[in-house]
NUMAR-844001 format. One line per field, with one value per residue (C-alpha): residue in three letters; x, z, y. Coordinates in steps of 0.5 Angstrom, whole numbers, plus 2048, in hexadecimal, padded with zeros to 3 digits. Layout:
<nodes>
type = c(Ala,...)
c1 = c(X,...)
c3 = c(Z,...)
c2 = c(Y,...)
</nodes>
This chain:
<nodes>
type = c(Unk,Unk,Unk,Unk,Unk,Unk,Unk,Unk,Unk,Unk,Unk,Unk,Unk,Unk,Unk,Unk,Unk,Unk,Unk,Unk,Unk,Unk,Unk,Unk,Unk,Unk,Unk,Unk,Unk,Unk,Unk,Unk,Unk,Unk,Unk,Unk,Unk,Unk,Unk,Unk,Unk,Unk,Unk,Unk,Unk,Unk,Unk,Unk,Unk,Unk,Unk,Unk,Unk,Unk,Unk,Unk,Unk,Unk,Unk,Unk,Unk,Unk,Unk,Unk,Unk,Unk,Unk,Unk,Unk,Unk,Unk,Unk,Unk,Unk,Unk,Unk,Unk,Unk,Unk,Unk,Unk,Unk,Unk,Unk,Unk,Unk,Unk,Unk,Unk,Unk,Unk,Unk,Unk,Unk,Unk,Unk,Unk,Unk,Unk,Unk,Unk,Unk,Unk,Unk,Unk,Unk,Unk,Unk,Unk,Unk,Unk,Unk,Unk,Unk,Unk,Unk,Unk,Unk,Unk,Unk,Unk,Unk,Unk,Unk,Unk,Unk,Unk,Unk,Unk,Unk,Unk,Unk,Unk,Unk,Unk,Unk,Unk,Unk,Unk,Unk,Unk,Unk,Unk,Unk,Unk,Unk,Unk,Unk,Unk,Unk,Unk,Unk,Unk,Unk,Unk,Unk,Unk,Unk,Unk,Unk,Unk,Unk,Unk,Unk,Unk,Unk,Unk,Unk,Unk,Unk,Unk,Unk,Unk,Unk,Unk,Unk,Unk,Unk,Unk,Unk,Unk,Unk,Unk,Unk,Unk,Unk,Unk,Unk,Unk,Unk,Unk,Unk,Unk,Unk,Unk,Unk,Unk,Unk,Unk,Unk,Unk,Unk,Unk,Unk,Unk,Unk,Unk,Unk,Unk,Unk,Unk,Unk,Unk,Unk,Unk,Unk,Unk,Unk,Unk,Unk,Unk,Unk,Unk,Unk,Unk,Unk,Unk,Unk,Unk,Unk,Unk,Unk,Unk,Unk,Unk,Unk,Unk,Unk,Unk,Unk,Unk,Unk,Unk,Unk,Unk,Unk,Unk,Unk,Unk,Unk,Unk,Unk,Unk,Unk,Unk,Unk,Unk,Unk,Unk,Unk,Unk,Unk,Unk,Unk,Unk,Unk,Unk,Unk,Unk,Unk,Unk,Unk,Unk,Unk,Unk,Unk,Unk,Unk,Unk,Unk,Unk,Unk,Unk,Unk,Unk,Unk,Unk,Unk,Unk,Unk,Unk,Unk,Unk,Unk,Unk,Unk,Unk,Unk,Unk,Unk,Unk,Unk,Unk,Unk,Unk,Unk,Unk,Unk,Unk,Unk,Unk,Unk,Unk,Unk,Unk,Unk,Unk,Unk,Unk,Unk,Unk,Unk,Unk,Unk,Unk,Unk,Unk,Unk,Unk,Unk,Unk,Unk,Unk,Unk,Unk,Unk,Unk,Unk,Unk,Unk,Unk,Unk,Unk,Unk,Unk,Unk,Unk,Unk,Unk,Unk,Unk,Unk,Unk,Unk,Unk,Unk,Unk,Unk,Unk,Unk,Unk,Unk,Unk,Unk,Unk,Unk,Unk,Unk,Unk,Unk,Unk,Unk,Unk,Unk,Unk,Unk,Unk,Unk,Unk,Unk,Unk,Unk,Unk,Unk,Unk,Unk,Unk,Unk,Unk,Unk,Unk,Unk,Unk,Unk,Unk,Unk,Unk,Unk,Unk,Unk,Unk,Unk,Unk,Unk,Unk,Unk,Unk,Unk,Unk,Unk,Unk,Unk,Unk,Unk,Unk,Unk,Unk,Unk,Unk,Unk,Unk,Unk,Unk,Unk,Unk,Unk,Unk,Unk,Unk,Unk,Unk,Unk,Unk,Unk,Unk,Unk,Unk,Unk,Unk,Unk,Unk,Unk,Unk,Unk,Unk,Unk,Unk,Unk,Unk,Unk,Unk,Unk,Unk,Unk,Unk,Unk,Unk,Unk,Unk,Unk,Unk,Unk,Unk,Unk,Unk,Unk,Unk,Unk,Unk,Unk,Unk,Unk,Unk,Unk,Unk,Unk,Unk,Unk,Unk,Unk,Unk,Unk,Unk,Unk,Unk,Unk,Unk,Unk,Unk,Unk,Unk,Unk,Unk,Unk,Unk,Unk,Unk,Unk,Unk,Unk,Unk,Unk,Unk,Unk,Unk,Unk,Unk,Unk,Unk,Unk,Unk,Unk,Unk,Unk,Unk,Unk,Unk)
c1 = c(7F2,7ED,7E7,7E6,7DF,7DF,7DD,7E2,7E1,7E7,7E7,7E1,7E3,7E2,7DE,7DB,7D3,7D2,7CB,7C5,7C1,7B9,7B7,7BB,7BB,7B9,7B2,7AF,7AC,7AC,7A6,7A6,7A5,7A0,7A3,7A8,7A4,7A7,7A3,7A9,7A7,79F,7A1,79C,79E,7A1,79B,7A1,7A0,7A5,7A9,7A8,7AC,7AE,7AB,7B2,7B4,7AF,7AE,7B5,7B7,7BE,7C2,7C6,7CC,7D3,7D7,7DE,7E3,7E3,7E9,7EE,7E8,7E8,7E0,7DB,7DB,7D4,7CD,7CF,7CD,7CE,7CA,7C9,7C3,7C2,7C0,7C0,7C7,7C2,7BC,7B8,7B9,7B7,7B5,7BD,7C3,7C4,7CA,7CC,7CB,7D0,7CB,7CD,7C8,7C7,7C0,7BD,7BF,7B9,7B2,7AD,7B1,7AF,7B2,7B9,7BD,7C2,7C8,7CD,7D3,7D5,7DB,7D8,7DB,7DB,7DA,7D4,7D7,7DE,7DA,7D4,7D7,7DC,7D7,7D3,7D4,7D2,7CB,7C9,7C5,7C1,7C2,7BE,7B8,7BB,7BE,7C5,7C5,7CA,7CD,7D3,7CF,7D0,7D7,7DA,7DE,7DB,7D5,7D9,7DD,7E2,7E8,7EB,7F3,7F8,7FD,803,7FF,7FB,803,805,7FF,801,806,802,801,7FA,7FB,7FF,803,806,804,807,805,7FD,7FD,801,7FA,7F5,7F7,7F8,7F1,7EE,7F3,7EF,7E9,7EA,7ED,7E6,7E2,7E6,7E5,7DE,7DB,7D4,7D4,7D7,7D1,7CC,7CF,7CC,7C9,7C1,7C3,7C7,7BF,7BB,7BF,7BD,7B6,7B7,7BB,7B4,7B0,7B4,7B4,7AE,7AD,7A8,7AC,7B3,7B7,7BE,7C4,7C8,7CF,7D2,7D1,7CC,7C8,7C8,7C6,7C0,7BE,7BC,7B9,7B5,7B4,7B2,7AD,7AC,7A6,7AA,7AF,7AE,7B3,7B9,7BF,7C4,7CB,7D1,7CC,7CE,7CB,7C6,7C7,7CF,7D2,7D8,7DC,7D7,7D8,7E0,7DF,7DB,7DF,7E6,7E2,7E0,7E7,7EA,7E5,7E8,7EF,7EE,7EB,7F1,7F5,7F1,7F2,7FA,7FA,7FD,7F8,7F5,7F6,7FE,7FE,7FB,800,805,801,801,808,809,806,809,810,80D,80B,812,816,811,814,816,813,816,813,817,811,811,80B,808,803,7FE,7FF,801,7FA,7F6,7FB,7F9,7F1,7F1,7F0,7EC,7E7,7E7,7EA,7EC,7F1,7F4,7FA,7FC,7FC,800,805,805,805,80C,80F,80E,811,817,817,814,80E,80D,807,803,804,802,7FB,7FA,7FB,7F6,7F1,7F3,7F2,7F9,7FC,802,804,803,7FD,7F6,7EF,7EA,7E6,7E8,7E7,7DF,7DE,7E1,7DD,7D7,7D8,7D9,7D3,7CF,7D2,7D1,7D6,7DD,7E0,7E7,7ED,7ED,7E7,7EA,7F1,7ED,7E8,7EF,7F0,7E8,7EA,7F1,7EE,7E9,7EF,7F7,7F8,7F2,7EF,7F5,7F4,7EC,7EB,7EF,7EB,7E5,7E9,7EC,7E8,7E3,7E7,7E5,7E1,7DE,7D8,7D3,7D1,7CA,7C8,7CB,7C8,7C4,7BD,7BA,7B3,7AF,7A7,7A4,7A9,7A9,7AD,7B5,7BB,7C1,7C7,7CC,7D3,7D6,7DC,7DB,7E1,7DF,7D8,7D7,7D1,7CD,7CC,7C7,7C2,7C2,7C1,7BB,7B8,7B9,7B5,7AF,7AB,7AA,7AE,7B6,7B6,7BD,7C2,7C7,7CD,7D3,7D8,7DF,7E0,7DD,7D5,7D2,7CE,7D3,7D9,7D8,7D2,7CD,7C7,7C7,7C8,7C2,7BD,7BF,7BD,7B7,7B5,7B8,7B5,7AF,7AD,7AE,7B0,7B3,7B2,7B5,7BB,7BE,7C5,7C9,7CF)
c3 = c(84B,846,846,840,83E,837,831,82C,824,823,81C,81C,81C,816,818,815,817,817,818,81D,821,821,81B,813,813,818,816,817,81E,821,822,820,828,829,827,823,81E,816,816,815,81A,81B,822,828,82C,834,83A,83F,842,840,846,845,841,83F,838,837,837,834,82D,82D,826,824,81F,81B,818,815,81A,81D,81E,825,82A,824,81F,819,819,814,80E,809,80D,814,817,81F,824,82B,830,836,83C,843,847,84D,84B,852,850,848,848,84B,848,841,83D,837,834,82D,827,821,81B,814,811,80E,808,805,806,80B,811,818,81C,820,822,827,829,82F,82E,835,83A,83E,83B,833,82F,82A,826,824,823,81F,819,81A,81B,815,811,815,816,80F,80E,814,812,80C,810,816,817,81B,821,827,82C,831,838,83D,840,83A,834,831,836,83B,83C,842,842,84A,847,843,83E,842,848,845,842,84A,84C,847,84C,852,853,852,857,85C,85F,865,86A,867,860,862,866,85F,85C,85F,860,858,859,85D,859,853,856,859,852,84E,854,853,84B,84C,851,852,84D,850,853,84D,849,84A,846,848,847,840,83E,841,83B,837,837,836,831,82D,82F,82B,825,825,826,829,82C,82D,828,82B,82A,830,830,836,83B,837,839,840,83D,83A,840,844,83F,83E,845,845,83F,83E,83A,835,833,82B,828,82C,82B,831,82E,833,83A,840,847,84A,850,851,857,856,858,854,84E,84E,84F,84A,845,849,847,83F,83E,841,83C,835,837,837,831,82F,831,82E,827,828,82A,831,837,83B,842,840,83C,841,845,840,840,847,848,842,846,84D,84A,847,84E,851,84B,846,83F,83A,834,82E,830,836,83A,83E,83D,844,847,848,840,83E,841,83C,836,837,838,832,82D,830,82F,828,825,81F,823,826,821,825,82C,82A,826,82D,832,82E,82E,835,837,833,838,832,835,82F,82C,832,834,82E,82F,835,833,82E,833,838,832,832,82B,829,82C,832,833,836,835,83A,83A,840,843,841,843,84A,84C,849,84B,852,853,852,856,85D,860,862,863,869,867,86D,86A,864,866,868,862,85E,85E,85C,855,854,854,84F,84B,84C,847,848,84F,853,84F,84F,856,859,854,858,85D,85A,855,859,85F,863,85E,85F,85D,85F,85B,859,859,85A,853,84F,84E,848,849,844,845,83F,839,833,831,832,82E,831,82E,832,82F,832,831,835,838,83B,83C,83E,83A,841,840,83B,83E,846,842,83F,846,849,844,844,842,83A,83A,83A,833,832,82C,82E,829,829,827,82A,82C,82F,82B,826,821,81B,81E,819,819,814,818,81E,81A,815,81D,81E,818,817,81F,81E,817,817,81F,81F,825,825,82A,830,831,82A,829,823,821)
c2 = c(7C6,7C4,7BF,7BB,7BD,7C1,7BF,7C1,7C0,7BD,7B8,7B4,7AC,7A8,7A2,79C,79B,794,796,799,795,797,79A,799,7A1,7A4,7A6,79F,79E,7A4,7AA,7B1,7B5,7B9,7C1,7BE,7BB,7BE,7C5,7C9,7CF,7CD,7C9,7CB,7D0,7CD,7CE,7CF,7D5,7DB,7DE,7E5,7E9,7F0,7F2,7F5,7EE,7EA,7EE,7F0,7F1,7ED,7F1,7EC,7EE,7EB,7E7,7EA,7E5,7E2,7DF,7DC,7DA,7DE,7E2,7DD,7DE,7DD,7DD,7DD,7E3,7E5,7E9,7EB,7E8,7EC,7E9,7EA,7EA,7E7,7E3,7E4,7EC,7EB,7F3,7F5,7F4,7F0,7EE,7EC,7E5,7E4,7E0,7DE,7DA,7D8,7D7,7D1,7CF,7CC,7CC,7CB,7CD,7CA,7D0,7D0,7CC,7CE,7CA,7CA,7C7,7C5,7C7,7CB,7D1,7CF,7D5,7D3,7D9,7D5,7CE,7CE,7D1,7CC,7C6,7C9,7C4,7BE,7C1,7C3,7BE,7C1,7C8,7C7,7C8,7CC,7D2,7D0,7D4,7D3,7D9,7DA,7D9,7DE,7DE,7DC,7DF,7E5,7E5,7E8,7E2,7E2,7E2,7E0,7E0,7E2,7DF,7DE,7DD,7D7,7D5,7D5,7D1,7CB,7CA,7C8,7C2,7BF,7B8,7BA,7B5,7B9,7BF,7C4,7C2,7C1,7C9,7CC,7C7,7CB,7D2,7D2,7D0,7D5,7DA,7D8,7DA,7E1,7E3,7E0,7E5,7EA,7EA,7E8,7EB,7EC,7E7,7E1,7DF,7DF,7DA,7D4,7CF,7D0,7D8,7D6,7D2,7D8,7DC,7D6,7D7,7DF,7DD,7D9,7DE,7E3,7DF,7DE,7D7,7D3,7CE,7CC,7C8,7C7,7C1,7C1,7BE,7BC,7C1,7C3,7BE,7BE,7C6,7C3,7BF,7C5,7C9,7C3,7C3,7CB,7CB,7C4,7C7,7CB,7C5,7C4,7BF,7BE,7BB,7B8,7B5,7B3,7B3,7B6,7B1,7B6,7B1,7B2,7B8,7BA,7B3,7AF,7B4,7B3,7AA,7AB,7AE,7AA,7A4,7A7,7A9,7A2,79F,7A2,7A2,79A,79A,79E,799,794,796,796,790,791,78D,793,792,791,797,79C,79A,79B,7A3,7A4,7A2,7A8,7AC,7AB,7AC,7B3,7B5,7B4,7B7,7BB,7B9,7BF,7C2,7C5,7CB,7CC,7CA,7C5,7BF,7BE,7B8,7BC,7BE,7B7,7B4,7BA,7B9,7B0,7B3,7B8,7B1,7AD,7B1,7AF,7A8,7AD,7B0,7A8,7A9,7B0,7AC,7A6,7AC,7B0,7AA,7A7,7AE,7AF,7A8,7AA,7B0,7B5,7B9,7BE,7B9,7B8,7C0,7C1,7BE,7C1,7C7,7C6,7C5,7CB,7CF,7D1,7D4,7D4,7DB,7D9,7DC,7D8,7D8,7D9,7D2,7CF,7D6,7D6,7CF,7D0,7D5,7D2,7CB,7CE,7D2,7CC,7C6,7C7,7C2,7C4,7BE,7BE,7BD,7B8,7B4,7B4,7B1,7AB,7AB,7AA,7A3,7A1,7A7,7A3,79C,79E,7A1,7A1,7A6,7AC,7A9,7AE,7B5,7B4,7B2,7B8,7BC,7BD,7BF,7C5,7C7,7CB,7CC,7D3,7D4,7DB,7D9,7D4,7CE,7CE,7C6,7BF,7BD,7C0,7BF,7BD,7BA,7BD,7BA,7BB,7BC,7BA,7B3,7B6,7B1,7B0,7AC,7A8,7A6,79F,7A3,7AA,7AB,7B2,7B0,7A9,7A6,7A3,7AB,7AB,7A5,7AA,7AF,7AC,7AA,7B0,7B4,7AF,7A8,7AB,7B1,7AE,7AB,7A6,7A4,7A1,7A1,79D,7A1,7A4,7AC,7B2,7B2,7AE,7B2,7B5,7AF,7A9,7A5,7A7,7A4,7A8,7AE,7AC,7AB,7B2,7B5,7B1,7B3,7BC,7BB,7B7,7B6,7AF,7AC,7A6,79F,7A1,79C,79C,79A,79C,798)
</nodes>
């Protein structure tokens, strides 16, 4: 069971940019906003009042030293340095129990420095560890002026990551069927469910409580106070974004510039979220068919045919391993989320036709993190756990069996599994949710840009526009590319990448409502 959320860094596609709607470069048109104007650290401090906090956490001194290796990845070379921020475990008791955050750096290159720029690469539950040395290239530009700043947040990798199961029992677990067509398969669907999350509170603890989206923004703000900047730089990617949006809404006064790209809805629940994304990835697999020539409606058909005859006999793998549904729907997902990665699918899906499911299991496993000896990375453990405590909302299996034909009339090919997700993903969870949405308004920031991309199979990008209503007339600025993939800065088009640097770097807002081609 994994919900399809995470932003990942395959390779970014190659796109021709006809153009860009609004200005020719992405300077003309626009305004510098208030605090983010060119005065590298000189911006005024924010006049929101400051929760109280322990001298031991505010002027903590953050010792940074060389990085270790983390999960499969080798340690960074070069400039990136690491540290750990200590925050409080529970932020209603900020004098009580802290816990360790993991961060890493690397300074600015050239002059003139505007301050930090802290990233959060999505998930929830990506390790910002892993990714920003990964994504380093993409942003030197905007590291000519920034100090390159992202994080492991709390419950993920090296900061006390949780870990709910083991290698044989994750292995075991791929077996269970995610859309359960009888009784007996539909209580094997749920008790793995429940099973997962007694594992998380038996690894977790205390901890399974206090990781929640507003906890993860609360560190944020320690975070800048630590680094001694006066107002929150940050880019948000997926996830990320619905992360920016409520530390907008908590320090509205300390938002600096503030980038959104790949926009999670703020209006959804938990239903809303999995249509959404139905919908998103619907969206991209007919654009994917498109580009083979096939007529999408007949050959999501074709697909959906595919995987009925895989869940009744599961199809084998050179590696011994047998390709599931459940894993065939993960295998087709994992290219879409880049056009790069089209070829990939059309290979996988041609040998699974010819009974050879070694090529989708491969792709699936590349997004369950499994490495070739067998062994798993803890993601999808830290995005449930998280992800859990935030939503509120426990869908019934009862509600859910009649809620499936509106998911498989949006799409014949993920409708199924992503409907029966919301029943199973935090069942007998043992925690409770904290909200339905997140809240996100945030009177009196400065403006806030988000990107769309027309081709965002993860997050659809209607997203973009609710979230800019949701922060407020003003605040919530637009840019629209029409583009394919997960994300839009850094995936092809050379006039969104250039809006961005010139609103990171110069505080230009461009007009709300432009579009890139």
């Amino acid at each position: 069971m994994r919900r399809f959320l995470r932003w990942t860094a395959a390779v970014a596609a190659a796109l021709l940019v006809a153009g860009c709607g609004g200005s020719s470069d992405g300077g003309d048109n626009g305004k510098a906003h208030e605090g983010g104007e060119d005065k590298g650290t000189s911006a005024a401090p924010p006049s929101s009042p400051v929760m109280d906090l322990p001298a031991s956490l505010t002027s903590q001194h953050l010792d940074w030293h060389g990085c270790k290796a983390t999960g499969d990845s080798p340690a960074p070379s070069g400039d990136w340095r690491c540290a750990t921020l200590k925050v409080p475990l529970d932020w209603s008791e900020p004098d009580g129990a802290t816990i360790g955050l993991a961060l890493i750096r690397a300074r600015a290159t050239g002059g003139n420095r505007i301050g930090s720029l802290l990233f959060n690469f999505g998930g929830p539950g990506g390790s910002g560890l892993e990714m920003m040395p990964y994504y380093a290239n993409t942003v030197s530009k905007l590291r000519e002026r920034y100090d390159v700043v992202s994080w492991d947040p709390r419950g993920v990798g090296a900061s006390e990551g949780v870990r709910c199961r083991g290698d044989r029992q994750i292995e075991a677990a791929e077996t269970v069927d995610g859309t359960p067509d009888t009784a007996q398969e539909e209580k094997a669907f749920l008790q793995d469910a429940a099973d997962f999350g007694k594992g998380c509170q038996k690894a977790a603890g205390k901890l399974l409580a206090h990781v929640s989206t507003t906890d993860t923004a609360r560190d944020m703000d320690l975070m800048r106070q630590v680094l001694g900047d006066p107002r929150m730089h940050y880019f948000g990617i997926s996830y990320g974004t619905e992360l920016g949006g409520v530390y907008a809404h908590l320090f509205p006064k300390r938002v600096g510039r503030m980038i959104l790209d790949a926009v999670v809805d703020p209006t959804a629940d938990t239903v809303g979220q999995a249509e959404n994304q139905t919908r998103g990835f619907q969206r991209a697999l007919d654009d994917y068919l498109k580009s083979t020539g096939q007529d999408p409606e007949q050959g999501s058909r074709k697909i959906a045919t595919l995987l009925k005859r895989i869940d009744a006999k599961p199809l084998p793998a050179t590696s011994g391993r047998k390709l599931t549904e459940t894993l065939a729907v993960t295998g087709i997902v994992v290219p879409l989320y880049s056009e790069a990665g089209w070829p990939r699918l059309t290979a996988a899906l041609n040998s699974a036709e010819r009974g050879d499911g070694s090529p989708l299991l491969a792709l699936a496993d590349e997004y369950n993190d499994r490495d070739v000896s067998g062994h798993y990375g803890t993601t999808t453990h830290s995005q449930r756990v998280i992800s859990c405590l935030d939503e509120k909302e426990r869908p019934t299996p009862a509600g859910t069996k009649k809620r499936l034909a509106d998911f498989e009339r949006i799409s014949p090919v993920f409708g199924d599994y992503l409907g029966w997700d919301t029943a199973g993903w935090c069942h007998d969870w043992p925690v409770p949710g904290q909200y339905t949405t997140p809240e996100v308004s945030a009177p009196g920031a400065v403006p806030i840009l988000l990107v769309g991309n027309t081709g965002d199979p993860a997050t659809p990008y209607e997203g973009a526009r609710r979230m800019a209503d949701e922060l407020g007339k003003g605040v919530g600025i637009e840019l629209t590319w029409k583009g394919e993939g997960h994300g839009a800065y850094g995936n092809g088009s050379d006039r969104v990448d250039s809006t961005v640097n010139a609103y990171l770097l110069n505080g230009t807002v461009p007009k709300d409502g432009k579009v890139c081609s």
